[in-house]
N, C-alpha and C positions, 0 to 999 in steps of 0.2 A: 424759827427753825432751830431745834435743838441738834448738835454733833456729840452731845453725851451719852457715851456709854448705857445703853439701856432704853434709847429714848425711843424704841422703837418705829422708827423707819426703816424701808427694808433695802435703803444703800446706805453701803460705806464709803466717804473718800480714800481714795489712795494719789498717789504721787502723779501719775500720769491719769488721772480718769475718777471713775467711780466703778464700783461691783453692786449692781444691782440683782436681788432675790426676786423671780415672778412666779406666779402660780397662773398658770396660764389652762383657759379654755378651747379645744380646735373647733371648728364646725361652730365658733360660738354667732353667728350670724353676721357680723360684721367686724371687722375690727377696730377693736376702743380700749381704751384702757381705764378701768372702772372704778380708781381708787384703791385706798388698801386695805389688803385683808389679814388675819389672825388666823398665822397656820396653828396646828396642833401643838407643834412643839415649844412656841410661844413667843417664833421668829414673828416676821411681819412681812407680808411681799405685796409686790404692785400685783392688782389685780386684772389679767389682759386677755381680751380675748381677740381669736381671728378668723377670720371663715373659711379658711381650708382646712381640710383634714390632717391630724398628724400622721401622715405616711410619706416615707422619702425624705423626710428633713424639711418640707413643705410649710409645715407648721413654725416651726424654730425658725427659717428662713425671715417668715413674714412676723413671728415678732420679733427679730430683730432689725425690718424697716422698722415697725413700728415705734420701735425703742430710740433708733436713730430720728426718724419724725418728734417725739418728744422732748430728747436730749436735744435736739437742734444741730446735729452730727450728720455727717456721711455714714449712710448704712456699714461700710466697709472699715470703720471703726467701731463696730459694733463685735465684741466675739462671744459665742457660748462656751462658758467654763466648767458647767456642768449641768447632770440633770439631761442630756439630749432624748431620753426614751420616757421621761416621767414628766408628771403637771410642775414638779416644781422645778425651777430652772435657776442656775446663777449666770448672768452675763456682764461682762466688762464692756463700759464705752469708756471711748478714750477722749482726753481731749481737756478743757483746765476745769478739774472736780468742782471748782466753786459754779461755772457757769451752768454744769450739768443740774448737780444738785438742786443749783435754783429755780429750773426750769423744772425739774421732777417733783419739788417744793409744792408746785401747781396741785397735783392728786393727791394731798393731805386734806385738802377739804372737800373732795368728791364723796359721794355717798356709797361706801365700801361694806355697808351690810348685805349679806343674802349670801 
């Protein structure tokens, strides 16, 4: 796992946590998190989808269990920082960045094309 500037994965540590970029699917049939993908702009973000609809904050709500299921966090340390009406999302989990990280480490080798 590279923390270099550049090295394209789509969290950063910070002091208390990490800030992770999603690009997230609603209605996507189940929820999973599919590896990572290569936005346009030539960010990078975890790839997640969940099967509710984005209406009412519905969607956002449930990836951020999700996110907490992954980071190995209580949902309730999970916040959305930006992005709440769009597919691309930034959210903060809280909690010691090395353990998050390594646990998100995991979807580096998932299969992120499509």
């Amino acid at each position: 796992m590279s923390d270099a500037p550049g090295s394209a994965l789509p969290w950063t540590l910070a002091a208390d946590g990490v800030v992770v970029t999603v690009r997230a699917t609603p209605r996507g049939g189940r929820d999973a998190i599919d590896g990572i993908v290569a936005l346009g702009d030539g960010r990078s973000a975890l790839k997640a989808r969940v099967s509710v609809a984005a209406e009412d904050g519905k969607a956002n709500a449930a990836l951020a269990k999700l996110l907490a299921k992954a980071a190995g966090i209580a949902p309730s340390r999970v916040e959305l920082l930006s992005g709440a009406t769009g597919r691309t999302k930034s959210f903060r989990l809280s909690g010691d960045p090395q353990d998050i990280a390594a646990r998100l480490a995991g979807f580096e080798d998932s299969d992120a094309h499509g």
